[in-house]
C-alpha positions in Angstrom: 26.6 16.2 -14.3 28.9 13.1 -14.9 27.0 9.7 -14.8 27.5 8.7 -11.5 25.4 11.7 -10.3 22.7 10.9 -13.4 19.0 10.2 -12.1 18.4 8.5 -16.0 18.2 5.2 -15.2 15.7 6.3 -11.9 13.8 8.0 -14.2 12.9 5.6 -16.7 12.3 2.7 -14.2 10.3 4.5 -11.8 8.7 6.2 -14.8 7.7 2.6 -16.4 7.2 0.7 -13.2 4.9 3.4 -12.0 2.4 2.8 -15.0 2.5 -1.0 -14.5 1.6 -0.2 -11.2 -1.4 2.2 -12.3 -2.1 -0.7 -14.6 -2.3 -3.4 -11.7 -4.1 -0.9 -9.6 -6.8 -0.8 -11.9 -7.4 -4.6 -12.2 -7.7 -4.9 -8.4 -10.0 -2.2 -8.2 -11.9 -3.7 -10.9 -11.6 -6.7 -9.3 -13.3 -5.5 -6.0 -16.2 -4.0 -7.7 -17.0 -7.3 -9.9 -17.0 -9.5 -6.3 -19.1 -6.8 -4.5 -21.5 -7.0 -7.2 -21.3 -10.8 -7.1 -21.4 -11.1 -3.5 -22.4 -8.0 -1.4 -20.0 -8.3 1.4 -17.5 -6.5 2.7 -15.4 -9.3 4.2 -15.2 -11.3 0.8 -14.0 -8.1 -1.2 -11.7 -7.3 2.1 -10.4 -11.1 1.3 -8.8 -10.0 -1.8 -6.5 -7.8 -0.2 -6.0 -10.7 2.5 -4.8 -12.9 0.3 -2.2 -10.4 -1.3 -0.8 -9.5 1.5 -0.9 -13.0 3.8 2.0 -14.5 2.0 4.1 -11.1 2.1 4.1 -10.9 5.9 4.7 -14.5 5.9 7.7 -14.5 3.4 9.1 -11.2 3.5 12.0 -11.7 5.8 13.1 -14.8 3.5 12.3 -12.8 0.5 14.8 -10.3 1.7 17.8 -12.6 2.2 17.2 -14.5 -1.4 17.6 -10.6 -2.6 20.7 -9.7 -1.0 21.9 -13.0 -3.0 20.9 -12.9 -5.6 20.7 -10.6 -9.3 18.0 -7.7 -8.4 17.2 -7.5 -12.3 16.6 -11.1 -12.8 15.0 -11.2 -9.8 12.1 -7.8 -10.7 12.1 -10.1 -14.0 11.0 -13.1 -13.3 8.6 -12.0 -10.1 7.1 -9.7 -12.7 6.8 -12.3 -15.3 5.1 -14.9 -12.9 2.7 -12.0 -11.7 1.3 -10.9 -15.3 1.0 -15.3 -16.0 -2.0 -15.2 -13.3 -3.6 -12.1 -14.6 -3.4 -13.8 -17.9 -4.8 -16.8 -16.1 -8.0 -14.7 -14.4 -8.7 -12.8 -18.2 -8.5 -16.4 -19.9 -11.0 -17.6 -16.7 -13.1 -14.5 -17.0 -13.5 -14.4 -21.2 -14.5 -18.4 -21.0 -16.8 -17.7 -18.3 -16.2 -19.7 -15.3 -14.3 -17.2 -13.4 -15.2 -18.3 -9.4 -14.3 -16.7 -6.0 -11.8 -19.3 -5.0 -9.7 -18.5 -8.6 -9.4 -14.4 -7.5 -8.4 -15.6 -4.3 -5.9 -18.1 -5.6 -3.9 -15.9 -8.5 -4.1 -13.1 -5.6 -2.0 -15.1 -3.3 0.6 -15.9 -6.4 0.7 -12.4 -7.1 1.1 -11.1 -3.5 3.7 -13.9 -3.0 6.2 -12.6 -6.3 5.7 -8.8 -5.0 7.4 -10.3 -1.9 10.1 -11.3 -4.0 10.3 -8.2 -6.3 9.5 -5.4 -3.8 13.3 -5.5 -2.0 15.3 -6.3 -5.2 13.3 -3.6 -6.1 14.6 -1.0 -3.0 17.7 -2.2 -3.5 17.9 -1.6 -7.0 16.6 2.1 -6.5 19.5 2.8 -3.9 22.0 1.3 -6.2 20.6 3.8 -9.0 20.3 7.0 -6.8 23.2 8.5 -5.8 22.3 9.4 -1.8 22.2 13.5 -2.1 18.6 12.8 -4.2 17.5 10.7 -2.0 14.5 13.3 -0.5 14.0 14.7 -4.3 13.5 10.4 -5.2 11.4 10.0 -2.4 9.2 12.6 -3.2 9.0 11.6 -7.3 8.0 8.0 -5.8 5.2 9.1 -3.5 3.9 11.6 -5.8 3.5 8.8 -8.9 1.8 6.7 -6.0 -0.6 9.5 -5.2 -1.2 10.0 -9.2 -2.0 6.5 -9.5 -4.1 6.3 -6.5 -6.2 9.3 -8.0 -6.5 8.1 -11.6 -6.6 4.1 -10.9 -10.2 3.8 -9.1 -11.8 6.5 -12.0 -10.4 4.4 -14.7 -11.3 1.5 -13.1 -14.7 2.6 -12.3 -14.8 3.9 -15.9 -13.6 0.8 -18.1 -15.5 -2.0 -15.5 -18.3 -0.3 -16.2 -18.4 0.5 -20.0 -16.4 -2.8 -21.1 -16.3 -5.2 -18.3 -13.2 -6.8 -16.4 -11.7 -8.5 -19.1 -11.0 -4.6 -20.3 -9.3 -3.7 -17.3 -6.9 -6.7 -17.1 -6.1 -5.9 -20.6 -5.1 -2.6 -19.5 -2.7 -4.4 -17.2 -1.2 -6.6 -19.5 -0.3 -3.7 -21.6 1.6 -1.4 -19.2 3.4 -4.3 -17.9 4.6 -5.1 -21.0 6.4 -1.5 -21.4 7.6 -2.0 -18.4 8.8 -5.5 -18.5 11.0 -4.8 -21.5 12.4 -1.4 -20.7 13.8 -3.3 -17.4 14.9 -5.5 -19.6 16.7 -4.2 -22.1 17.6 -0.2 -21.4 17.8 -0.5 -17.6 21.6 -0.9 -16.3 21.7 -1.8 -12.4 25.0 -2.1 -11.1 25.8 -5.4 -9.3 27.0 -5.9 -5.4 30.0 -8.0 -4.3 28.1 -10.2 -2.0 30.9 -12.4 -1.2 30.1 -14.2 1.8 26.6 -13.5 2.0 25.8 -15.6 -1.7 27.3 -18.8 0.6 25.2 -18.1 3.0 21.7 -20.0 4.3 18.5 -17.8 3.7 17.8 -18.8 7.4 21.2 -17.3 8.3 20.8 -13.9 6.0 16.6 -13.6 7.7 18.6 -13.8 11.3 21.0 -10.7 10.1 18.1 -8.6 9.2 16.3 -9.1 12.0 19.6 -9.0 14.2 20.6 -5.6 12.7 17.0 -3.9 14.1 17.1 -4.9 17.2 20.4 -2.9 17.4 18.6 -0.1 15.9 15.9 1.3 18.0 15.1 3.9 16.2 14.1 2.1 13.1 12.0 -0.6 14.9 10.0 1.3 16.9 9.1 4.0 13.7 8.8 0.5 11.7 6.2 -1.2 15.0 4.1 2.6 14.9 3.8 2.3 11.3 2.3 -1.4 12.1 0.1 -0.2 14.0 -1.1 2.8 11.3 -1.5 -0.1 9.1 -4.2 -2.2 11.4 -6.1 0.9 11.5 -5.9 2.3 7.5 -6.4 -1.6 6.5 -9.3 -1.7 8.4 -10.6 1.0 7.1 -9.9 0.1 3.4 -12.1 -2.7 4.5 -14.9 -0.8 5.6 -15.5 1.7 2.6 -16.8 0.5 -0.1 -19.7 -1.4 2.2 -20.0 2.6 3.6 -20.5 3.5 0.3 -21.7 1.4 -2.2 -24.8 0.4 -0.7 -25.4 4.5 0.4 -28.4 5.8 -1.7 -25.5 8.8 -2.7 -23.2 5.8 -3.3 -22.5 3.7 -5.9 -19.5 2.4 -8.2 -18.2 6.1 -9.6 -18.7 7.6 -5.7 -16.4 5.3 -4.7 -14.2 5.4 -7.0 -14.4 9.3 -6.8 -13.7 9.0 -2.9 -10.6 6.8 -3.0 -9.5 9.1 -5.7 -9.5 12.0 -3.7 -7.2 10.0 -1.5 -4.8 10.6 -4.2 -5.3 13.8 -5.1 -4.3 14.5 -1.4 -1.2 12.9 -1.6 -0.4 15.0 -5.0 -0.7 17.6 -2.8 1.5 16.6 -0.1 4.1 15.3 -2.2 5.0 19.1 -3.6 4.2 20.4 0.1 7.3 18.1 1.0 8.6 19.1 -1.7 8.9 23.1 -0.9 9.7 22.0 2.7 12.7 23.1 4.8 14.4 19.6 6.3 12.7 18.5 9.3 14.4 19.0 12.4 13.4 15.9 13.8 12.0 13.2 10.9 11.1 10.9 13.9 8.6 13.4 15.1 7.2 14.4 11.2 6.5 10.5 10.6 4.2 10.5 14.0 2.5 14.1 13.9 1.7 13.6 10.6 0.2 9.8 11.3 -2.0 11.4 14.7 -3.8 14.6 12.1 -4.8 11.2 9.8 -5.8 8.7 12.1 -7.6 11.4 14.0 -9.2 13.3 11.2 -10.8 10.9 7.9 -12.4 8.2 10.2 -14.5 10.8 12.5 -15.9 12.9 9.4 -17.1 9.5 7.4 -18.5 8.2 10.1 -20.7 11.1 10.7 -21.6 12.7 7.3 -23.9 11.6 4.4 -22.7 13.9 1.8 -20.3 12.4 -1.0 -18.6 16.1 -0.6 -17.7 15.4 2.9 -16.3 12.0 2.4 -13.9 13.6 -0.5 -12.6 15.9 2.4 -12.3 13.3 4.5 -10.0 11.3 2.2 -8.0 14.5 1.6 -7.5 15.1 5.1 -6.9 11.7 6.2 -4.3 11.0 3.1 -2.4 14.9 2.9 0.6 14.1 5.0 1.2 10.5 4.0 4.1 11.2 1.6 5.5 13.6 4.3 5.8 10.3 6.4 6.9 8.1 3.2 9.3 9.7 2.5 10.8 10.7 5.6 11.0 7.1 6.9 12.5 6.3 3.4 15.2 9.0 4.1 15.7 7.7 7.6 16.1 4.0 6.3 18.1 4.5 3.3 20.8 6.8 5.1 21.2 4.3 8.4 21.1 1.1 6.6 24.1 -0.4 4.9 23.3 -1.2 0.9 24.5 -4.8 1.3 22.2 -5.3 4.3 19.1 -3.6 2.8 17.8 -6.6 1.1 16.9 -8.5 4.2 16.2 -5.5 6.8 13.8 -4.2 4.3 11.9 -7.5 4.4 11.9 -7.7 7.6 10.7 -4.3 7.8 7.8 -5.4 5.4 7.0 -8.4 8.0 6.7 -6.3 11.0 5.3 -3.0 9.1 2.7 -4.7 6.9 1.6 -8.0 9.0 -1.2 -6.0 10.4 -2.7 -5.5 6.9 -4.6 -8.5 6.8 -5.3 -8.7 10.3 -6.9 -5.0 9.7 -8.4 -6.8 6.6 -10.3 -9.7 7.9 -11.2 -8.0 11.1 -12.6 -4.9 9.2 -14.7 -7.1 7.2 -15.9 -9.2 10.2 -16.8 -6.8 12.3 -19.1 -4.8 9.3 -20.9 -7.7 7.9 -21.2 -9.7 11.3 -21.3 -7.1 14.5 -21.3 -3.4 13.7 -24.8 -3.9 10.8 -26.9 -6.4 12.7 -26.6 -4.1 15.5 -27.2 -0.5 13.9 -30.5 -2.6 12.7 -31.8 -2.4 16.5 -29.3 0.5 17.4 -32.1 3.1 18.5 -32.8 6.9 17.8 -29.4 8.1 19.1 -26.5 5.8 16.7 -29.0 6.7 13.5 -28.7 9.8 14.2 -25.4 9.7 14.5 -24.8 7.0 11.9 -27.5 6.8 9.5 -29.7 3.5 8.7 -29.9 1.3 6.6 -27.1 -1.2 4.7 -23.9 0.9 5.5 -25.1 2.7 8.9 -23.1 -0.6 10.5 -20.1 0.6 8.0 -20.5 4.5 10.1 -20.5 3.1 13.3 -16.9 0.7 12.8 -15.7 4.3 11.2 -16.4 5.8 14.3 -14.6 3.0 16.0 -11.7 2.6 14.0 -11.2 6.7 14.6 -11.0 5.9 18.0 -8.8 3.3 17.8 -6.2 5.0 15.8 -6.1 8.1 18.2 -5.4 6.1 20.8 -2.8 3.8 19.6 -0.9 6.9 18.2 -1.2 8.7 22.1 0.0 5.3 23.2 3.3 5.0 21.0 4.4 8.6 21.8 6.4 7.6 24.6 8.3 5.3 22.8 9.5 7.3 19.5 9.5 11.2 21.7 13.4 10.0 22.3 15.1 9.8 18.8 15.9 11.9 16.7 17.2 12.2 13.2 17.6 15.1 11.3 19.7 14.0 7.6 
């Protein structure tokens, strides 16, 4: 194999940038388990993830354009750099003890706002290191490493919050992104693009193109508006669970933690299902059945079971066939957009595809803490039967809600995507 057609380079990035990622994971986990116990609320641990994600819907699609200009390795640098200088800045907070609410919230939104920055560059720089026959065999590597580090991060986390406190788990952090901070640095090649006109260009102008170039494509925006909508519902939910389980009497920090790792485990499992897969005939169609069996399976069997058992099948039910729709939109993107456009349609992808996250988030949290458990507290014989009583029966009921919810918006967008087609 000559070294054009080489997956090296792939390998050692994605191989290094995965465990920073497991190492990141594992401080935000940590994270929400030290304001749980601090506070007890499921909208001020669902306000972490609110604050990651607020300013990358707000700044993808101008995120995207400063990537298509500039350096993708400088640019993964620095974002990366700036990220691990507010984790520094929460263990520094944390060791002296004045570590507050507000700070989480604050070095959440810095960190959210430089993986706006990094995550196109970071696209980008994969498609410019792949060449496009192993684009499937790529997307499958990716999605299983994010399954592995779904399965291990909220065990380890779990694991070192609870035997050597936060300040362990952001050391953890530090560490694996300095591995892969200096391997990007110094043994990662990634070839440049001629941007010509585009480095002249207003951000402004390049955010228009993006944008622009989708609503050409039909195809992609309405796959891209679905998956929005399978975001509301699975943010939502991420929301919801740990006040359905931590406060359970067959709860706690390791059930959790066991739960969301089974989440991963799942997608393990999917990953080498795709794997041994023929080629879809229709990738359109894979990305929605496979959303309708999630949306329509983990939400119903939390929401009525008690057993810790039954909430890991849930989570492998509801997470099996998310790398079959990865890495089929990934395929479907990376083989209909140009690689000098990719910058800024990813972004804007990221905008329309992920602005629901915090949305899902906030509303999640609300509706547990302010509608769904002061009602299950006069809800009757019939809803605790169905959902249980106590602190985390409210947590069942919005379950049972958000199972709804996510049926029916997936019946509703079939019309829409039942037309394409694309079979690469």
């Amino acid at each position: 194999m000559n070294k054009k057609e080489s997956l090296r380079d792939f390998y050692v990035l994605w191989s290094t940038q995965s465990l920073s990622q497991l190492g990141s994971a594992i401080t935000a986990f940590a994270l929400t388990l030290w304001l749980y116990d601090k506070t007890g609320s499921a909208l001020n641990t669902a306000a972490l993830r609110i604050c990651t994600y607020a300013p990358y819907v707000l700044m993808s699609i101008f995120a995207g354009a400063v990537s298509d200009k500039f350096d993708k390795k400088k640019t993964m640098l620095i974002c990366d750099l700036l990220a691990a200088v507010s984790t520094v800045c929460v263990f520094v907070l944390y060791k002296a003890d004045i570590l507050n609410i507000w700070h989480l919230y604050i070095v959440n939104a810095i960190s959210g706002l430089m993986n706006t920055f990094q995550q196109p560059a970071s696209e980008v720089a994969n498609t410019l290191i792949i060449p496009s026959k192993f684009y499937q065999k790529t997307g499958v590597l990716q999605s299983l490493s994010r399954s592995l580090i779904t399965i291990g991060n909220p065990v380890i986390a779990a694991a070192i919050y609870g035997l050597a406190g936060l300040d362990a788990a952001i050391a953890v952090d530090l560490v694996t992104f300095a591995i892969a901070f200096i391997t990007l640095a110094f043994f990662i090649r990634i070839p440049k693009i001629e941007t010509g006109k585009e480095a002249k260009e207003s951000t402004l102008k390049l955010a228009k193109d993006g944008l622009k170039y989708l609503r050409g494509e039909p195809m992609i925006l309405y796959v891209i508006l679905f998956m929005a909508g399978v975001n509301f519902i699975a943010s939502a939910f991420d929301a919801v669970l740990p006040a359905f389980i931590l406060p359970n009497p067959r709860g706690g920090d390791y059930v959790l933690g066991i739960v969301t790792s089974c989440s991963g485990v799942a997608m393990v499992v999917g990953s080498l299902l795709f794997s041994v897969m023929p080629k879809p005939k229709n990738r359109v169609r894979a990305i929605y059945l496979s959303m309708l069996f999630s949306l329509g399976t983990e939400n119903f069997i939390l929401a009525f079971s008690r057993s810790p058992v039954l909430w890991c099948v849930g989570q492998m039910l509801g997470w099996i066939l998310v790398p079959v729709m990865s890495a089929n939109q990934n395929v479907i993107m990376r083989n209909t957009i140009p690689v000098e456009l990719q910058g800024r349609v990813y972004a804007c992808r990221n905008t329309l595809q992920f602005f629901t996250i915090p949305i899902g988030l906030f509303l999640g949290g609300v509706m547990v803490d302010n509608v769904c458990e002061p009602f299950m507290q006069h809800g009757g014989d019939v809803l605790t039967m169905l959902f249980g009583s106590g602190k985390g029966s409210g947590a069942a009921l919005m379950l049972f809600i958000l199972g709804v919810a996510g049926t029916s918006m997936c019946l509703g967008f079939w019309h829409k995507l039942k037309k394409y087609t694309f079979s690469e």
